[in-house]
N, C-alpha and C positions, 0 to 999 in steps of 0.2 A: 090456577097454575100449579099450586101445591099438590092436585089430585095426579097432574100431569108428572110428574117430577117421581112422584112416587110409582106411578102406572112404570115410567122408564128403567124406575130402582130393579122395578120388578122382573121387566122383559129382559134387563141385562143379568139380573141371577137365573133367570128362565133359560140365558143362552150365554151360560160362563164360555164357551167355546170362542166367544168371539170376546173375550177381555186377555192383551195379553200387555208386553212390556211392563211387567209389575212393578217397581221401585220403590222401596222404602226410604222416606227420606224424611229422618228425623221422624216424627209419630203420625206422619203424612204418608197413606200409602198411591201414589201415582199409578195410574195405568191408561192404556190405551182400552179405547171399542169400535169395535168393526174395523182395525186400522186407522183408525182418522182422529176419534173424537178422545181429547184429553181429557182425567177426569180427577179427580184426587177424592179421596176418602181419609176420616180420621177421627176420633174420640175426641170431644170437648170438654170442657171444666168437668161440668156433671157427668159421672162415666156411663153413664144409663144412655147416655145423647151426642148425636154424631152428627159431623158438617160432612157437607159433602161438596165438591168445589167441581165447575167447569171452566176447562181452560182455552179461550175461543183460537186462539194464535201463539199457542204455545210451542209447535211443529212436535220435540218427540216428548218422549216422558225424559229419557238421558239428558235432553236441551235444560228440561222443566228443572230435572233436583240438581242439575248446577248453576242455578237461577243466586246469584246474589243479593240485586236489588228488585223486591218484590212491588216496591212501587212503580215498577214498569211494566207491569206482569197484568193482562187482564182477565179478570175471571166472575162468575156466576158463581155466587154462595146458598146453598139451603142447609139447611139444621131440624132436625127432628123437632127441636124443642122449640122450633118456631113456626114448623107446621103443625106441631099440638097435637098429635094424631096417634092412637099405639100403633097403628100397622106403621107409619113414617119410622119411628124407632125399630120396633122389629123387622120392617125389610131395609132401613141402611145397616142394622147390626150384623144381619144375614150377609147382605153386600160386603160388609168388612171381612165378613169371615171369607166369603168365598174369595175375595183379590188377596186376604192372607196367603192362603190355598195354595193361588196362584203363583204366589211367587216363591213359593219353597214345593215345586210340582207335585202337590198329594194327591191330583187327580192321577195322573200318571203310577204313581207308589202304589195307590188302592188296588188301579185297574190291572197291574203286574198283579199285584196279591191275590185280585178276586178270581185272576186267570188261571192263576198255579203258576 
C-alpha cells in the first residue's frame, strides 16, 4: 500500500492542475483533487517528515478547516517516517510545496512573469 500511496503523491504533483481549494488551517494544508477527493498535508514533530491525511466524507475543504470536533471527522493517515522511504519524504515534501503554491497562486505569478 505504501508504494501505492507514494505512486499517488506522485501523479498528484505530476498533475498540480487538478489540486485546488487550498486552505491553510492551522499547519494543516487542506485541498481538493480532481474536485472530489479531500486531502490534507502537513509537517510533523520531526521537520524532515510529513503526514499526509485523507478525507473520505469530508464534502469541501471550507466544511473540513471549520471542523471543530475531529472525533467525527473520518480520515486515512500516512507519514513518511512510517513509510521509511526517501522518495516517501521527498515527494510528500515536494507535495507540500506545490499545495503551498497553490494557495498563494505562484503558478499563475511565474506564468504572467515568464510571459512578459
Amino acid at each position: 500500500m505504501s508504494a501505492r500511496v507514494i505512486e499517488a503523491v506522485n501523479t498528484m504533483i505530476s498533475h498540480r492542475e487538478n489540486i485546488s481549494s487550498v486552505i491553510k488551517n492551522g499547519s494543516e494544508y487542506i485541498f481538493c483533487y480532481m474536485d472530489k477527493y479531500v486531502w490534507g498535508i502537513t509537517k510533523i514533530k520531526d521537520p524532515s517528515d510529513y503526514a499526509l491525511f485523507y478525507y473520505p466524507n469530508s464534502g469541501s475543504t471550507q466544511e473540513l478547516a471549520t471542523v471543530t470536533d475531529w472525533n467525527k471527522i473520518s480520515f486515512v493517515a500516512y507519514s513518511s517516517k512510517e513509510i521509511g522511504t526517501p522518495e516517501a519524504r521527498s515527494s510528500m515534501e515536494e507535495l507540500m510545496t506545490v499545495v503551498q503554491e497553490k494557495l498563494h497562486g505562484v503558478d499563475e505569478i511565474l506564468d504572467r512573469i515568464i510571459s512578459g
